[in-house]
N, C-alpha and C positions, 0 to 999 in steps of 0.2 A: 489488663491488656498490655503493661508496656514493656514485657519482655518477651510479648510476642513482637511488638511495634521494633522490638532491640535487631530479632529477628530478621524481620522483613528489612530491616535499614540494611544489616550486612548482608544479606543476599543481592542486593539492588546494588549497593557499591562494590560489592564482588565483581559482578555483570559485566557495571560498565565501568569499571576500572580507577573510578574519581569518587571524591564524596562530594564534588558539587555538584556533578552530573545525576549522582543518586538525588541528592535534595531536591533538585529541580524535577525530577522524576517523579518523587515523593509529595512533592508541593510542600518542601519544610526547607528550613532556613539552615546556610552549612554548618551553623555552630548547632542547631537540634543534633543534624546526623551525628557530627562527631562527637557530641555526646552521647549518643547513643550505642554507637562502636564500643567506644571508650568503657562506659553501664557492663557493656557485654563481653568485654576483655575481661573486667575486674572480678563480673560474674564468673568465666570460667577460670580465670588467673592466667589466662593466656593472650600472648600477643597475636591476635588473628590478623594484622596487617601491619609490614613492612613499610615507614612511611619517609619519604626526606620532601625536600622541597617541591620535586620535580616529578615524582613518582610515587607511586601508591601498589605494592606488589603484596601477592596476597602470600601468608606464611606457613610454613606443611602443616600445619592446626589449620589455620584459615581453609586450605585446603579440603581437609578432612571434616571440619565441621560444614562448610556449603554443600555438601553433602545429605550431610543429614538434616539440614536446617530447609532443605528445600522439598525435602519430604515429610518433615512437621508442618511445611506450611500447603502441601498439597494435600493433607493430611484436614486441617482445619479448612481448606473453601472445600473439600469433597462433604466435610460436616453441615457446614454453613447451607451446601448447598441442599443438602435432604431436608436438613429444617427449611429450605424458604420455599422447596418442592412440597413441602407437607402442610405448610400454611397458604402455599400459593400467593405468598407477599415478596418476591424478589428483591433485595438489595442489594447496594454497592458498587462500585463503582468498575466500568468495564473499557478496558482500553484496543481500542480500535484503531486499525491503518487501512490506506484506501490510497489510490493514485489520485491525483491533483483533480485530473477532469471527473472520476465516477463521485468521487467524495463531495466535489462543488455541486457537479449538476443532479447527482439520484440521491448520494447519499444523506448529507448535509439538512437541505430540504425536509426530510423524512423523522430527523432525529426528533424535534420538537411534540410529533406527534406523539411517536414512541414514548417519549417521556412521560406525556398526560396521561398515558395506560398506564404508565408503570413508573410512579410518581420517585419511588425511594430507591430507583436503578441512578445512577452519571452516568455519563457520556463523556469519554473521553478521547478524541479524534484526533489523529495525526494525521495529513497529508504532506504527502510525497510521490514522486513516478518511481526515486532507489527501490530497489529491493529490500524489504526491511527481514529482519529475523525473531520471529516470535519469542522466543527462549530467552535471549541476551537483551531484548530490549521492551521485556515485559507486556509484549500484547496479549491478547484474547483472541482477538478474530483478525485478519488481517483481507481484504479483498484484494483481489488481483486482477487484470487482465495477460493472457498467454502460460505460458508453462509454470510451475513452481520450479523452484531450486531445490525444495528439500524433500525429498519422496518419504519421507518420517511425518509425514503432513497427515490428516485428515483433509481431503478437498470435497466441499459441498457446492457442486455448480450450477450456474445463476441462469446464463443462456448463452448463446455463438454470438459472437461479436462479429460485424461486420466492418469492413474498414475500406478507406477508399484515397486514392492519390488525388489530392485536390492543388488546385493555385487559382487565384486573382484573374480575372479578364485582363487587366492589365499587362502581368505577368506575361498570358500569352500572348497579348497584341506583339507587344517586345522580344520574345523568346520562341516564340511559337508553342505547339500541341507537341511534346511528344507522345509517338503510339504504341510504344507500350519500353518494358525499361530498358531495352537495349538502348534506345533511344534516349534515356537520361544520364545514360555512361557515355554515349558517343556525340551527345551534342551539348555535351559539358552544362547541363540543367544546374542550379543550384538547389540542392537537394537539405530541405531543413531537418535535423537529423538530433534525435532526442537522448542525450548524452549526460551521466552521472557517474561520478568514482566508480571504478568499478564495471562500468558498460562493457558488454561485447563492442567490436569492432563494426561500423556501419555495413550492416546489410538488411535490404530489403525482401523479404521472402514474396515473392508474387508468383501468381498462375499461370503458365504461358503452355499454349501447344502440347509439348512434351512432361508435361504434369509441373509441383513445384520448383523454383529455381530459385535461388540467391543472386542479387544482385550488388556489388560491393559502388556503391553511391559514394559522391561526394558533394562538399557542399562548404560556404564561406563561415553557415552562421550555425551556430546548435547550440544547445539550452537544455538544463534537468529539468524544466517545466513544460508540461507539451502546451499548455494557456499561450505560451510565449510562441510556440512555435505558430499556434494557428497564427496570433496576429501579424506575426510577419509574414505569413500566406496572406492573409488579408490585406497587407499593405503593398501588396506585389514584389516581395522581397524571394519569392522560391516555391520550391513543391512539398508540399508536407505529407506525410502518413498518416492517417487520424481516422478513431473509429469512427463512424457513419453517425454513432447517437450522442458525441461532440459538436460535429460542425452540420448536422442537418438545416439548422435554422440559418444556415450562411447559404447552404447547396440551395434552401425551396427560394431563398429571397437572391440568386444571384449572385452573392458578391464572392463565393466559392464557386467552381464547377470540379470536375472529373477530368485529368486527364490521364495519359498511360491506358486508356482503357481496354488496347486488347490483353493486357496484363496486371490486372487488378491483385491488390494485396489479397493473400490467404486472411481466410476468417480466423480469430481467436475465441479461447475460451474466456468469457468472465465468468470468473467464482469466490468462495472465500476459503480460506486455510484456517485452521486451528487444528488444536494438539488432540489426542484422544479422552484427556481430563478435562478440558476446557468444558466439552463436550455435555456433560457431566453437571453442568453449572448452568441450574434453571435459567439465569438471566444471561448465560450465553448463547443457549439454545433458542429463547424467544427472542431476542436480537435477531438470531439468524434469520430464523422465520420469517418471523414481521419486514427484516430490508428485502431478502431474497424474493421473494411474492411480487413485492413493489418493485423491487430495481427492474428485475426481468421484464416483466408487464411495461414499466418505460421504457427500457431499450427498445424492445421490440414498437411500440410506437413508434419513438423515434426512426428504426429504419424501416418500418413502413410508408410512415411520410412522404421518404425520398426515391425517386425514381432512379433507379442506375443501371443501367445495359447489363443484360444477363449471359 
């Protein structure tokens, strides 16, 4: 196997443009990778990367061989996968993305289970709220909530997400209720507002009267992690956007409420993305399953729980 292992190293530092970033990737130490490169240059007698200090660029072979190297290796898991479909013993290891709050509160939780079913599967989990990109950063399945970016996607969806403008009693002792978002543009609300490289520009999409409307909010404080945003709703520091099955257990016990409410956030899609070959991969497939089943059934608890003006 280790000039398939030669393989998988140079596609993976292809990707992501470093070989430590591959290694870390890889869960191998940077002198493996670059030996491994190295194995695979000598193998073909060609320099597949362009390398100085500073930079790692790939060479018109490098080029032309990630090409074909990535369809030898979609090649062997489309193998891998029929033999573990035909013994119904799935292995290996599957790399998963999720935002911050579904991965902590649904997904996270669930993995442990899944395991004990399916002993010789990993679990490999990234959380983040960015945007990740299946292809270049080596996922399997990635969950989401609201639109995809890449319509090349397979999307398998989970259920309607609901969401809801909350802040602190506090909050509003001080600031008052605004009633709905014209009202958090024109009485200067600080509006906590979930921001990462890369973010659209703050707007709020909410229901008003005359069907959807954008709202372009502002606000002192914002954060790539929406965990951070709740607690500074929680500590009377602003108004937050947050789905309904994040902060329910703050709305039943008080220390959140609703406001904005003749203009409540538009509902989202939660789902997950994967490629059409992923697809294809018994222990992709029963991943899907087994969270999708489960996460759905909690969300939807969760806003059931909560009462909010219809």
């Amino acid at each position: 196997m280790s000039y398939l292992d030669n393989i998988r190293t140079f596609v993976r530092v292809y990707e992501l443009g470093s070989m430590s970033s591959a290694g870390r990737d890889l869960r191998i130490s940077p002198a493996v990778t670059s030996s491994r490169i190295s194995s695979l240059e000598e193998h073909l007698n060609v320099r597949l990367f362009q390398r100085t200090t500073r930079s790692l660029t790939a060479t018109e072979q490098g080029r032309a061989f990630y090409t074909g190297a990535t369809a030898v290796l979609e090649a062997v898991d489309a193998a891998e996968g029929q033999v573990a479909g035909i013994t119904d013993n799935p292995k290996g290891s599957l790399y998963v993305a999720a935002p911050l709050g579904v991965g902590r509160r649904l997904l996270a939780p669930l993995v442990p289970e899944f395991v004990r079913d399916y002993p010789l599967i990993d679990i490999r989990l990234r959380l983040t709220d960015r945007k990740v990109d299946l292809t270049t950063e080596g996922l399997d399945i990635s969950f989401f909530l609201g639109e995809p970016a890449d319509s090349n996607l397979r999307i398998k969806p989970i259920a309607d997400c609901t969401r809801v403008l909350v802040a602190a009693p506090d909050y509003i002792a001080k600031r008052g209720n605004p009633i709905d978002g014209q009202a958090l543009i024109d009485d200067g609300h600080n509006c906590l507002n979930l921001r990462y490289p890369g973010a659209p520009e703050f707007q709020w999409r909410l229901q008003t009267a005359d069907g959807p409307k954008r709202f372009r909010v502002s606000g002192r404080y914002e954060c790539d992690d929406g965990d951070v945003l709740t607690d500074w709703a929680l500590a009377g520091e602003g108004i937050a956007l947050k789905p309904v099955f994040e902060v329910a257990e703050h709305l039943n016990a008080g220390r959140l409420v609703p406001v904005a409410e003749k203009t409540p956030p538009m509902p989202i899609q939660m789902a997950c993305l994967y490629t059409h070959r992923r697809r294809q991969d018994p222990k992709t497939r029963l991943f899907m399953e087994f969270m999708t089943t489960r996460i759905g059934a909690a969300m939807n608890t969760a806003q059931e729980s909560v009462q909010l003006p219809r």
